[in-house]
N, C-alpha and C positions, 0 to 999 in steps of 0.2 A: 898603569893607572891603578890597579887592584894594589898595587903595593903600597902607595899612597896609604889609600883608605887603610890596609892593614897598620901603615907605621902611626898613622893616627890614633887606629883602635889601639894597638899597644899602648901609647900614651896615655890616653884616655884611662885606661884599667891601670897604669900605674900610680895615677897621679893617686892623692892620700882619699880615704872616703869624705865627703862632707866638702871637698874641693874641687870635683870632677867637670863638672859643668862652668863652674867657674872657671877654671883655666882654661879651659876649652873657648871660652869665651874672647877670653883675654888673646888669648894664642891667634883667635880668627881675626879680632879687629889690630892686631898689628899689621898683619895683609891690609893693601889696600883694595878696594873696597867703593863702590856705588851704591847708590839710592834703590835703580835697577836692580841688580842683583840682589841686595838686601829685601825688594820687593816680591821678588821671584822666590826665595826661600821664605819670606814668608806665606805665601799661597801656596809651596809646594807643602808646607809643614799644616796649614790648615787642609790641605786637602788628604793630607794623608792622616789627621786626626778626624775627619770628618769620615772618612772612608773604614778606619780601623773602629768606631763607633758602631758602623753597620754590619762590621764582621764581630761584635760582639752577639748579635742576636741572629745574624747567619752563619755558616760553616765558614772559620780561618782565621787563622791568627789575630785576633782583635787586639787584644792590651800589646804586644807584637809590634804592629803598627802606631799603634797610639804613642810611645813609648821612642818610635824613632821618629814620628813628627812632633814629640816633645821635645828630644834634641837637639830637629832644628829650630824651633824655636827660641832653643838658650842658647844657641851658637852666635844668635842675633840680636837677644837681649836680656841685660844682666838682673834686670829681676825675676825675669822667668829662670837663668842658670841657677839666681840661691833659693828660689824655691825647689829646682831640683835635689841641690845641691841636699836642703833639708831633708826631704822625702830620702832622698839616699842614704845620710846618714839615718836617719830614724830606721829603714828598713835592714841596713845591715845590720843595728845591734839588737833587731829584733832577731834578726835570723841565730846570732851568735848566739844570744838567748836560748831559743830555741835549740842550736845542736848542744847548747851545755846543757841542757836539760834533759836533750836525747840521750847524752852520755852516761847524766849520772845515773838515767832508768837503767839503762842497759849494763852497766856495772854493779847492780843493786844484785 
């Protein structure tokens, strides 16, 4: 079972930045698939954004959780996957930014 989850996450981090959730998406609705279970992940995906909310202002992992009931949420619908998919690309080429910048200090 853990393997699974593993050969997913490998995918997931391979696919290109700004496509992640998207194919992710794509990949889950070729499986088929019920109403049911589409209802179940989304209650588990609100309940764990609603919960990783409260561990923002308590002790544990907040953005954490928030973050993997945003997931499922783009697992199940494609406009929630390109608004990750945006958020993702915006933050990596922030990050990139960010370590070129670190670099050229630290080479000065």
């Amino acid at each position: 079972m853990f393997e699974s989850f593993r050969a997913q996450f490998r995918q997931f981090v391979a696919d290109r930045s700004g496509t992640r959730f998207q194919q992710r998406y794509r990949r889950r609705t070729e499986r088929p698939g019920g109403i049911v279970r589409k209802s179940l992940i989304f209650a588990l995906a609100t309940l764990l954004v609603l919960i990783g909310l409260l561990l923002l202002v308590l002790p544990g992992p907040g953005l954490l959780v928030i973050v993997i009931g945003a997931g499922l949420f783009a697992e199940e619908s494609l406009l929630i996957a390109r608004l990750l998919d945006r958020i993702d690309l915006l933050l990596t080429r922030r990050v990139r930014r960010w370590r070129a910048a670190r670099a050229a200090r630290a080479s000065r």
